[in-house]
N, C-alpha and C positions, 0 to 999 in steps of 0.2 A: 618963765613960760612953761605950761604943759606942756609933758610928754604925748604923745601922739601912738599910742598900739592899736596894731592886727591882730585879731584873734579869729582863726581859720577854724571851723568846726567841720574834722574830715569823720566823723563816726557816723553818719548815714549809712542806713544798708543798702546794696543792690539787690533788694527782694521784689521791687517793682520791673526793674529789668531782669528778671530773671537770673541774676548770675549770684556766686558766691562770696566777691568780692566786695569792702565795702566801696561803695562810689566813687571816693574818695582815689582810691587806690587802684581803679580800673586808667588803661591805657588809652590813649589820642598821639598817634605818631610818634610813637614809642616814651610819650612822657607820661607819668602818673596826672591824673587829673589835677591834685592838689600842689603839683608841681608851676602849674599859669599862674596860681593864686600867689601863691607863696612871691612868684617875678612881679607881678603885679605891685606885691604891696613895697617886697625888697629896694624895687629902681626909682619909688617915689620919694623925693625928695625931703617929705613933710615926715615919714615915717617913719621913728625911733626904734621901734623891737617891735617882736612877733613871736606870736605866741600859736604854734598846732597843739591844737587837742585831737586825739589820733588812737583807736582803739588801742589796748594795753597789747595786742600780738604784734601791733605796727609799728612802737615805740622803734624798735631797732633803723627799721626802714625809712622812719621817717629823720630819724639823728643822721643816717647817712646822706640824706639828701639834703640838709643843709649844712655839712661839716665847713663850707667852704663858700657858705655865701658871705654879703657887705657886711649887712646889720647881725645884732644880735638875736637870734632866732634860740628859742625854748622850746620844748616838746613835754605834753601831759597826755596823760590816758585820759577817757572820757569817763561820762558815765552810763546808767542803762537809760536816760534819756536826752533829749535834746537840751532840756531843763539844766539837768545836774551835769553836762559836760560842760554848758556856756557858765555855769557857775564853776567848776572848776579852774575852766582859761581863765577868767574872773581875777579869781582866788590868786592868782600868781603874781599880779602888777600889785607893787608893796608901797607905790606912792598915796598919800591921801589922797590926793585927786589926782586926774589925766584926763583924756580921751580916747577912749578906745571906740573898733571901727571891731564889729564883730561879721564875721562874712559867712558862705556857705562854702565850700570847697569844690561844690556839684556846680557852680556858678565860673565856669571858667575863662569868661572875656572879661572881665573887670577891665575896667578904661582907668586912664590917671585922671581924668576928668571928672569921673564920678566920685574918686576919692578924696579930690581934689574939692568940688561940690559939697562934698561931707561935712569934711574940717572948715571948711566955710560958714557952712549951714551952723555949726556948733557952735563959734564963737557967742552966738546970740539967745543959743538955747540947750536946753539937757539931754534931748534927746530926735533924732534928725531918721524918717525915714525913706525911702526912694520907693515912686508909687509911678506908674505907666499905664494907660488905659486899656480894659478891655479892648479886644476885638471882636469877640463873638456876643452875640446876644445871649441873656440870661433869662430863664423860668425858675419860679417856683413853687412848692408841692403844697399845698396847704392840710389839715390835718384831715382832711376827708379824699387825699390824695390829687386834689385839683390842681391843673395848671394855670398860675399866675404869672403874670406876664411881668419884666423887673426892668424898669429904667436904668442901661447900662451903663448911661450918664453921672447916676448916683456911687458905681463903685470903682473901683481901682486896683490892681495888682503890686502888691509889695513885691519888693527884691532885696537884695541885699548889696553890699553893707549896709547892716543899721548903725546907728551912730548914737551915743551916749559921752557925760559924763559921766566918771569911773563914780563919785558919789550917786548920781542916779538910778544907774543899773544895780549898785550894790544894793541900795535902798529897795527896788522891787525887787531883787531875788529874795533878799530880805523877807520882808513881808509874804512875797508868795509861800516859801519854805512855814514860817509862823501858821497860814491859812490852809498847808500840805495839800497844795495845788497840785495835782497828777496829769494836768496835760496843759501845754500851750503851743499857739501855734508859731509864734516868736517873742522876742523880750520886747520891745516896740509895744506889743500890746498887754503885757506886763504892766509897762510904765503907765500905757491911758488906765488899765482896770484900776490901780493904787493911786491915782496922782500921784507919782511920783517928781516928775520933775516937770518943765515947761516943755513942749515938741512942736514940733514942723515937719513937712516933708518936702525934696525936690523930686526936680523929674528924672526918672529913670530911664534907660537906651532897652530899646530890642532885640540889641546884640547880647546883652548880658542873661543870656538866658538858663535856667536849669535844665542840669541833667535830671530825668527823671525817668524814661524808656527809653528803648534799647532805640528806639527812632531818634530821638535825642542824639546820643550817641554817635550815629549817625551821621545825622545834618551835623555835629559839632565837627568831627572828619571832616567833612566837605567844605566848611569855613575856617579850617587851619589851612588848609592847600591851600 
């Protein structure tokens, strides 16, 4: 049977809320953000090891915070993108194949149901993402600055975790690295840009929402109380 990894990506900056920390690392009733995540993935049953990628100044901080959890928990520095940190947490699972469950750290209501959903979803395919509908209506600019009106029916909001086999993710990092791709907006769409592997998506919760403003922040206060 495959193993089943967490790989937490805490190196987000908090340059969108203004502060100096990275998001990862800012406080909710007195825990580190990446502290949910990490319980999250710790108390589920299905989950073997976990892996924080954690800026190189955090490295100390974040060893202390799991000295004394269940599973086996690892810590890596990241890197200067989103790209070459998930490829580093990557890098660390030494099995030919597995499943790994790559998450955001700024994402801190993770349900066991979604994770649960995941590894589910996987059994059947390479690559598994969690997508929730719009709520707001969308426009778009066309090249003479026009506004176009966009069927909000046709798009969706990814979340996280995304869900991979460990051969598939490695295969489109793979290949992106070869093409020295300098920006994506997750691995998920990695895999559709290479076909990489086969995918799916299920349905995502509204609870699970990102940090991303200081309002964020916030409202996440007010649904821990």
């Amino acid at each position: 049977m495959l193993k089943n990894y967490a790989i937490i990506l805490g190196g987000g900056s908090g340059s969108r809320m203004q502060k100096d920390l990275p998001k990862a690392f800012l406080k909710i009733n007195h825990k580190y953000l990446i502290e949910y995540s990490i319980l999250a993935f710790d108390i589920h049953p299905k989950i073997d090891e976990l892996i924080l990628v954690v800026p190189e100044s955090y490295m100390d901080t974040a060893l202390k915070l799991v000295k004394n959890n269940n599973k086996t928990i690892s810590v890596c520095s990241g890197g200067n993108s989103r790209f070459e940190s998930c490829k580093k947490g990557v890098a660390q699972i030494l099995e030919t194949e597995a499943q790994v469950l790559i998450h955001d750290a700024a994402r801190p209501f993770l349900s066991q149901k979604l994770i649960s959903n995941s590894l589910t979803a996987l059994r059947n395919h390479d690559a598994v993402n969690i997508l929730i509908p719009l709520k707001d209506s969308l426009v778009h600019f066309d090249e003479q600055n026009n506004l176009i009106p966009v069927k909000r029916e046709d798009y969706k909001q990814a979340q996280t975790p995304q869900s991979f086999k460990l051969s598939c993710i490695k295969k489109a990092h793979q290949l992106a690295t070869i093409d020295h791709l300098k920006s994506i907006t997750d691995d998920f769409n990695l895999v559709l840009k290479y076909k990489a592997g086969s995918t799916t998506w299920i349905h995502g919760e509204p609870t699970n929402m990102k940090i991303t403003y200081a309002d964020d922040l916030k409202t996440a206060e007010k649904l821990f109380q």
